[in-house]
N, C-alpha and C positions, 0 to 999 in steps of 0.2 A: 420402215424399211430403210437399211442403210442407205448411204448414195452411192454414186458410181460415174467415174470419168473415164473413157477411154482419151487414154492423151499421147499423142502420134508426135516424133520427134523428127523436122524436115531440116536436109541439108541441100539445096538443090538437087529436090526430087521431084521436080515438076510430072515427069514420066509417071512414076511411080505412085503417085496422088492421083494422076489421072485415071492410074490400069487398076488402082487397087482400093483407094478412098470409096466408090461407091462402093463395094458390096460390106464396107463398116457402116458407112451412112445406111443401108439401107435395113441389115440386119444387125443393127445393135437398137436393142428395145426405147422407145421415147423417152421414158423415164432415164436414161443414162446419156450424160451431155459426151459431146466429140471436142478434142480440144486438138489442132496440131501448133505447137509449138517449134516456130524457124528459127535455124539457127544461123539468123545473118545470109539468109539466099541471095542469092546474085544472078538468079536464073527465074523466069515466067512463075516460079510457085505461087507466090502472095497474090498474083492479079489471075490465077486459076482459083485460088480458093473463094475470091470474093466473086467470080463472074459464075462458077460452075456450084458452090460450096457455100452457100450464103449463111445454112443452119450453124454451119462449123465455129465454134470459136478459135479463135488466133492471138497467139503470145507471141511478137514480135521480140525477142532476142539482138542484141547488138551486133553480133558477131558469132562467129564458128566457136562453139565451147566445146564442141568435139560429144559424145554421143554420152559420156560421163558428167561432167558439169549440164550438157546441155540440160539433159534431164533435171537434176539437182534445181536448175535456175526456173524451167519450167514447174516444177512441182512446189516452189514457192507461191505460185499462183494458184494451187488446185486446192480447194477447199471442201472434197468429198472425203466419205469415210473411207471409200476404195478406191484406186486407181490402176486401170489396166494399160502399163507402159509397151504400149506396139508398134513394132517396126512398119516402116512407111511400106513396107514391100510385103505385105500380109493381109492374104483374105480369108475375111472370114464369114462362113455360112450360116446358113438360118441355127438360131438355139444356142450359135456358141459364147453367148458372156453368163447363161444360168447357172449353166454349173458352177462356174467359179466363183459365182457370190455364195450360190450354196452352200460350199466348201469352207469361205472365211464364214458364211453364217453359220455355220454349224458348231465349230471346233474353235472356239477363242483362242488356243495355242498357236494355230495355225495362221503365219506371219505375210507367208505368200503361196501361191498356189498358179500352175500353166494348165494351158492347154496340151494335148497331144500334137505337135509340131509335123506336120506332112508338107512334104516338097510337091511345091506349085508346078511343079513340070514332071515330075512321076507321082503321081495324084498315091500311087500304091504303095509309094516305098514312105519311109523317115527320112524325115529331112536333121542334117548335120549340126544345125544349132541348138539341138535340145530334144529331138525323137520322143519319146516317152518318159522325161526323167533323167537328172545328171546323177554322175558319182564323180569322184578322186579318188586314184589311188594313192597309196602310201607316200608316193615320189611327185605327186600335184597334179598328174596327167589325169585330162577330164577324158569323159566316157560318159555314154548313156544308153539306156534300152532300147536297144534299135539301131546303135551306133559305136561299135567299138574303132576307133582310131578313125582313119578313112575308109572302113568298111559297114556300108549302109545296109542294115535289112528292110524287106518286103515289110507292108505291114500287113499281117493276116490273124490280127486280134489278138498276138502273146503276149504282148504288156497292157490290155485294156484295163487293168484292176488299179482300183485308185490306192495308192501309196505312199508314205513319206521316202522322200529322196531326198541328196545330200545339197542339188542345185536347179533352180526353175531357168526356164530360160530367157535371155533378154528380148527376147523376137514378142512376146508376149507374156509379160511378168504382172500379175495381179496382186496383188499388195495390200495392207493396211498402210494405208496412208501418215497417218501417226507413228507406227516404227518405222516407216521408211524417212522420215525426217527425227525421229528420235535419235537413230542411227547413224543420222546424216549422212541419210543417202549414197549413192554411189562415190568411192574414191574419184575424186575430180580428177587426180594426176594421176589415173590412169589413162586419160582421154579415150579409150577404146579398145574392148577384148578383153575378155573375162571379169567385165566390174559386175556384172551379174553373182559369178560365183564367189568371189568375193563375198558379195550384200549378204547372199545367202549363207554364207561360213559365218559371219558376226551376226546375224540373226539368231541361229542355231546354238553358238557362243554365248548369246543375251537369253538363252533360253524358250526362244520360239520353235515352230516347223515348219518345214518345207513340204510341200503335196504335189502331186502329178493326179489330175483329177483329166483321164481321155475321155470322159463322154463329150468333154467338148475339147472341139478338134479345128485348126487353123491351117490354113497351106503358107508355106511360107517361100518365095523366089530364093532368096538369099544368095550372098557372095555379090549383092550388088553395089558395093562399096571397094572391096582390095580382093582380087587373088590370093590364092592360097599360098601362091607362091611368090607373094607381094613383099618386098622387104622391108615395105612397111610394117604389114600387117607381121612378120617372122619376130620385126622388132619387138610389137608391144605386144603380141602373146611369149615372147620370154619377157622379156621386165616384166608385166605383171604376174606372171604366174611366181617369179622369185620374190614380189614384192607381197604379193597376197601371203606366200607360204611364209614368207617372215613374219608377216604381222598377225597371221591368225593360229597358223598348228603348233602343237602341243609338244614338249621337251622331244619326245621320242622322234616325233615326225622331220623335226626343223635338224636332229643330231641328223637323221638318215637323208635328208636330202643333201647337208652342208658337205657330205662324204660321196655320196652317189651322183649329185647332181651335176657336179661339171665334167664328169666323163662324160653323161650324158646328154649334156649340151654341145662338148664338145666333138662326139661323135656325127648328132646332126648337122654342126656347120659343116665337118668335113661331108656329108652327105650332100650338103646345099652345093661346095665346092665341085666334088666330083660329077655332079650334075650338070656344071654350066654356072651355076645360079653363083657366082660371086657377090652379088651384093646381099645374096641371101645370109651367107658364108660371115659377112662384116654383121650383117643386124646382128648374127649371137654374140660378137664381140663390143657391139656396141647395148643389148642390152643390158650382158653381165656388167660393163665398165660404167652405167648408169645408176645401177642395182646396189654395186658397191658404194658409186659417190651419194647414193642418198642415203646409205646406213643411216645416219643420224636423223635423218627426218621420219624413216622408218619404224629404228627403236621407240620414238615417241610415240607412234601411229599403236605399236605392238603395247607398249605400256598402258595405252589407254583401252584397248581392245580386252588385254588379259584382266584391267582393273572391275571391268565391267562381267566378267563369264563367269556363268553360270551354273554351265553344266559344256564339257565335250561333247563334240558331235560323235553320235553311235555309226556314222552311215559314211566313214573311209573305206575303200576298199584295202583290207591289210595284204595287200599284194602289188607286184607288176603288173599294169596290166600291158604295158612293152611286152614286157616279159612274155607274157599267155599270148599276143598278138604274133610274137615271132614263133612261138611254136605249134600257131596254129589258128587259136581264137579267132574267129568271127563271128560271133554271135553272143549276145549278151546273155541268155537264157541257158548259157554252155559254165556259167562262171557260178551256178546255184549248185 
């Protein structure tokens, strides 16, 4: 039987260990070790886990590597065949790490595999970081079943059929361990926000799959780190998403965004502006002017990406899905 780590990544999340580490400890089977890896806490975590958490192992980290590197540094220590990378803010029920060994036991293609993602405060709806399975569309705007833009569906069993999809989620990413350091891991300088979709686009690229396997199924808190409307958080989901879309998509994709994309950026900041939201307004200008001064470190990233691919990913959505959103779209199962 392969092995299996569930390995939990803490930034003082003392809270969050407290409200949510038991029901991992309790329902993830013996045979599968718990690992939480700190990233430099400065808060109660480390003298919680060893008072409350004695089974748990612990990667003491030097410092804040941010939720990309952290990972990366922590899974230099893990030495199982699988790894399920979960957010400290995630419970999970009786049954749910079976399926997903299942999943990688079954299908050797298949690179990584999620859980079905449900929001820990509306037990019934999707939750935003990953519902049922991601997509991109044409223009890099993620989406998932269950989740078009900011619009959440109920869940009442429409995406429960296991699939390949274009992005698993980082709330709960199950992995093969070996292409997850083959790949070298998550982009470190992204430090947080879509290094998930990323992994999964050079995965797919190297020739692997992605799966959404809902028989097993996680609740997730989420947004407990930056607001939506965090300028932080506005920051690194533009830079990364122009930095992922440099370095991964294909002639077609990279000409259509170099032309569409900064009207489109550009319409949001004035959106953030008109709002109030000024420093939301500066993140898109301080993405894009990040974006550009890394070209050179970029083209490298993309040369090494395109020297290694495979095969295209079949699973872009060749559309807006802005687009479908303003004319209506809410619901994922409207876009079949």
């Amino acid at each position: 039987m392969p092995s299996v780590k569930v390995v939990i990544l803490n930034w003082n999340g003392e809270r969050h260990l407290a409200r949510f580490l038991p029901s991992v400890v309790r329902n993830t089977p013996e045979h599968a070790g718990i690992v939480v890896a700190d990233n430099g806490s400065t808060d109660g975590s480390l003298e919680l886990l060893a008072r409350e958490f004695p089974t748990v192992e612990v990667i003491r980290l030097d410092r804040n590597y941010g939720f990309a590197e952290g990972y990366n540094r922590a899974m230099r220590h893990i030495d199982s065949d699988y790894a399920v990378l979960l957010n400290s803010d995630v419970e999970t029920p009786d049954g749910w790490l079976a399926p997903l060994v299942e999943t990688l036991n079954a299908d050797p293609e298949v690179a990584a595999v999620a859980p079905k993602l449900l929001s820990e405060k509306h037990r019934d709806e999707f939750e935003y970081a990953g519902a049922s399975g991601g997509f991109i569309d044409m223009f890099g705007y993620p989406f998932c079943r269950g989740r078009i833009l900011r619009s959440i569906e109920r869940d009442e069993g429409q995406y429960d059929d296991a699939r390949d999809v274009f992005w698993a989620t980082g709330a709960a990413f199950c992995c093969r361990t070996d292409v997850f350091r083959t790949l070298g891991g998550f982009d470190g300088d992204f430090f947080a926000h879509m290094e998930e979709i990323d992994l999964c686009w050079r995965m797919q690229l190297a020739g692997w799959r992605i799966r959404i396997e809902p028989r097993s199924r996680v609740y997730h808190l989420g947004g407990g780190t930056l607001s939506t409307t965090s300028p932080q958080k506005i920051f690194y989901n533009h830079r990364n998403n122009l930095a992922m879309l440099y370095k991964c998509a294909p002639a077609w994709q990279r000409a259509l965004v170099a032309v569409v994309r900064p009207m489109l950026d550009l319409l949001a900041a004035l959106s953030y502006l008109g709002s109030g939201n000024v420093a939301g307004f500066r993140a898109v200008g301080r993405a894009w002017a990040e974006f550009i001064r890394e070209h050179g470190a970029l083209a490298e990233k993309r040369r090494a990406v395109r020297a290694s691919c495979r095969r295209e990913s079949h699973e872009i959505y060749r559309g807006s899905i802005l687009l479908r959103y303003t004319f209506g779209l809410r619901r994922f199962g409207r876009l079949l």
